[in-house]
Kinemage of the C-alpha trace (Angstrom):
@kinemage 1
@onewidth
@group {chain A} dominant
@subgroup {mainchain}
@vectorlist {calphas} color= white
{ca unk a 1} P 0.000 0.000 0.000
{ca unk a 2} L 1.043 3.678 -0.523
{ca unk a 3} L 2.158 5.968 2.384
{ca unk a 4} L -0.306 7.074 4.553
{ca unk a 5} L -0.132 10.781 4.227
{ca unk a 6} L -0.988 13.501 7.084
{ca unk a 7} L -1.002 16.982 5.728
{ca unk a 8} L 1.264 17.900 3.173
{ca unk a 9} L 4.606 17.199 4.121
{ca unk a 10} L 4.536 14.123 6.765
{ca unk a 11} L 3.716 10.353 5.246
{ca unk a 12} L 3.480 7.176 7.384
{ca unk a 13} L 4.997 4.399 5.963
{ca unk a 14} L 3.767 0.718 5.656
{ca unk a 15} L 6.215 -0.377 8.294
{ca unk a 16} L 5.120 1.566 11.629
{ca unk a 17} L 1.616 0.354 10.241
{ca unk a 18} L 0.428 -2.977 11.487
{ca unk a 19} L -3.039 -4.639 11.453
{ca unk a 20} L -5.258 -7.884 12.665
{ca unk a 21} L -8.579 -8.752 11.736
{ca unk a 22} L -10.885 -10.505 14.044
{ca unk a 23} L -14.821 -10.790 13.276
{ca unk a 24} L -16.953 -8.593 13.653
{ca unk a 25} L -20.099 -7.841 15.309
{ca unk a 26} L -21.837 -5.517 13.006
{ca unk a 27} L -23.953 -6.658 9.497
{ca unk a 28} L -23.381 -9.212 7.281
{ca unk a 29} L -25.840 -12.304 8.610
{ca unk a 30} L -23.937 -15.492 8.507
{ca unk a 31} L -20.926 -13.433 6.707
{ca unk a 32} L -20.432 -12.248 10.597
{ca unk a 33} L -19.640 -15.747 11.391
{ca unk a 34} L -17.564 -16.896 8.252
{ca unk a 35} L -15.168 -14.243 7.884
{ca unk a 36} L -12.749 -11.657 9.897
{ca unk a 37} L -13.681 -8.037 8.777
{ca unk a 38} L -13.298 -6.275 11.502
{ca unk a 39} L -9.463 -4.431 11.084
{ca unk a 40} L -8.062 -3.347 14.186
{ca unk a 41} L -5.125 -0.851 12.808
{ca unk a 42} L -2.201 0.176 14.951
{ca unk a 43} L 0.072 2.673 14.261
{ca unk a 44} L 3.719 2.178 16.670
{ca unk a 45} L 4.473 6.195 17.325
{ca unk a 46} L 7.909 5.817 19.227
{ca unk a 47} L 8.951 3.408 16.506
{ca unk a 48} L 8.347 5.714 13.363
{ca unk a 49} L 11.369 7.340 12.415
{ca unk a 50} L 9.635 9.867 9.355
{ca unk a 51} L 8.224 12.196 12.222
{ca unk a 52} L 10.274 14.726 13.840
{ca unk a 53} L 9.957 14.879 17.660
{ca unk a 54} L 8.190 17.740 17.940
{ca unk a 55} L 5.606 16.171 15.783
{ca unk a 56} L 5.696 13.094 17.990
{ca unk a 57} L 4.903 14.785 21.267
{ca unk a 58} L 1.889 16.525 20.098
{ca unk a 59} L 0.513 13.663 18.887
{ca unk a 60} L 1.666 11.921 22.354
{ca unk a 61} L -0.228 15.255 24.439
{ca unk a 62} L -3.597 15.143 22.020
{ca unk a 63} L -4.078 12.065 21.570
{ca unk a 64} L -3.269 10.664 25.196
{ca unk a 65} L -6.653 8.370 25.771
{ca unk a 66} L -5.990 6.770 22.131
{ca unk a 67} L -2.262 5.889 23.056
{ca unk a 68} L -1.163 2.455 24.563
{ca unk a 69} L 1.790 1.458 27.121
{ca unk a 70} L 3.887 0.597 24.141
{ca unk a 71} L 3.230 4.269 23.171
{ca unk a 72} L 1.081 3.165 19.912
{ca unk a 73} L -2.117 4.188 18.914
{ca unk a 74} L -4.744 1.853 17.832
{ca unk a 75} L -7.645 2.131 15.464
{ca unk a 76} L -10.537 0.010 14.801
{ca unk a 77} L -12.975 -0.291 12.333
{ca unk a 78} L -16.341 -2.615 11.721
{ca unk a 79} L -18.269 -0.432 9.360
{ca unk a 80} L -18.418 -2.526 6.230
{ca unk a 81} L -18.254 -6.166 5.040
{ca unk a 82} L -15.365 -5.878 3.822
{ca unk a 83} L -12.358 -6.511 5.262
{ca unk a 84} L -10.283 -4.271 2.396
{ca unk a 85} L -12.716 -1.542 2.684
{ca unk a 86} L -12.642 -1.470 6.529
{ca unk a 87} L -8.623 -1.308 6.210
{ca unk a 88} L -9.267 2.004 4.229
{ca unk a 89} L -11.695 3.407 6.649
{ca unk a 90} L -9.319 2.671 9.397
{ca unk a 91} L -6.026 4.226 7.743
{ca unk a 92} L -8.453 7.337 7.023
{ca unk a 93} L -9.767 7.045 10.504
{ca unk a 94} L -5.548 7.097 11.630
{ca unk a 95} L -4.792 10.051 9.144
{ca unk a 96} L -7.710 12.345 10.062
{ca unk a 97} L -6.548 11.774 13.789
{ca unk a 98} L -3.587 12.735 13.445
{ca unk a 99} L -4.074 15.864 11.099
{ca unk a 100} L -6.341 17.254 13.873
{ca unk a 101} L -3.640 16.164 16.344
{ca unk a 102} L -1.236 18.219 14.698
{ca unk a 103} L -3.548 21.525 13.968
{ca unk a 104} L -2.123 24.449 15.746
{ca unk a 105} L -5.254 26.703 17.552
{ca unk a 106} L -5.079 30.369 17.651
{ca unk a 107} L -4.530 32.044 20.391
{ca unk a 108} L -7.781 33.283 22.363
{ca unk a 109} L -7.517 37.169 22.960
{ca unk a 110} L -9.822 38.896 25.396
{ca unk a 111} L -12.310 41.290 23.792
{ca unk a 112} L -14.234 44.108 25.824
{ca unk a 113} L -18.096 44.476 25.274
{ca unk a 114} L -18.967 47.036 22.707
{ca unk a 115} L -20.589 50.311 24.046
{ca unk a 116} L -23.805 49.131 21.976
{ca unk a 117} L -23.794 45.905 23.548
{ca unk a 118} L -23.569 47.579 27.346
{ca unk a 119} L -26.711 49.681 26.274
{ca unk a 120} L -28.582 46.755 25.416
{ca unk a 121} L -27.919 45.275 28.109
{ca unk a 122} L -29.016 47.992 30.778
{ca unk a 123} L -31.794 48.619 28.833
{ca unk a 124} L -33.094 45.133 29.205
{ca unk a 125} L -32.257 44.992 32.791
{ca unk a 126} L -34.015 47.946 33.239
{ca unk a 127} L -36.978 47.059 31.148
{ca unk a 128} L -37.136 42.957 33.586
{ca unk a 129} L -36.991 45.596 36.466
{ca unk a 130} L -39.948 47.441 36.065
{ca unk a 131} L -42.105 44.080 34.729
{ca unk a 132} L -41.098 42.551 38.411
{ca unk a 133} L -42.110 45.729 39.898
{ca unk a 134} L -45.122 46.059 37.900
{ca unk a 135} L -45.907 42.347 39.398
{ca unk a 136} L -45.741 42.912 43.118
{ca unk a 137} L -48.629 45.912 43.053
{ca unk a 138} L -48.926 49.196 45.351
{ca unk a 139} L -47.054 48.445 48.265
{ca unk a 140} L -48.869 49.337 51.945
């Protein structure tokens, strides 16, 4: 099979890429009990020597509940009859992980309230005030 590729400059190769299949429990009637389509794809992260480190540790800090003692990360996949077809599913499963893994978020800065926005808000405090004190009725 071809490298798996995750964005546009890092590729997986075959070999930090294993896979078992074992059957599986979704459709396929008696198929379910003839034949192992259920792919269960692991991909060894400490052992892959294409990704820099840097690359490796955010993987490692995102994707922490995916991640295994031996440091891999496992993917499994049922979806289809087909045992081929789940293999795809799970490499795209393994690529899309790791793309989001490795997306950089920007930075959150503080905004203040515009002036409008403080208006409408006083105004409708105002406006909940007097409908509560509308409510209670002359006082004694």
């Amino acid at each position: 099979m071809e490298p798996l590729r995750i964005g546009p400059s890092l590729l997986i190769y075959e070999r930090d890429l294993t896979w078992t299949a074992e059957r599986s429990s979704g459709p396929g009637g008696q198929n379910v009990n003839k034949v192992s389509t259920c792919v269960d794809l692991r991909f060894d992260l400490p052992g892959c020597e294409t990704l820099p480190i840097w690359v490796k540790q955010r993987i490692t800090e995102r994707l922490q509940a995916r991640i295994d003692a031996d440091g891999a990360i496992w993917v499994r996949c049922q979806q289809t009859r087909s045992q081929l077809r789940n293999l795809e599913l799970a490499r795209a499963k393994l690529a899309e992980l790791l793309a989001a893994a490795l997306v950089v978020e920007a930075p959150r800065h503080a905004t203040k309230p515009s002036f409008s926005s403080k208006l409408r808000r006083l105004d409708a405090k105002k406006r909940q005030s007097t409908r509560l004190r509308d409510r209670k009725g002359p006082v004694d």
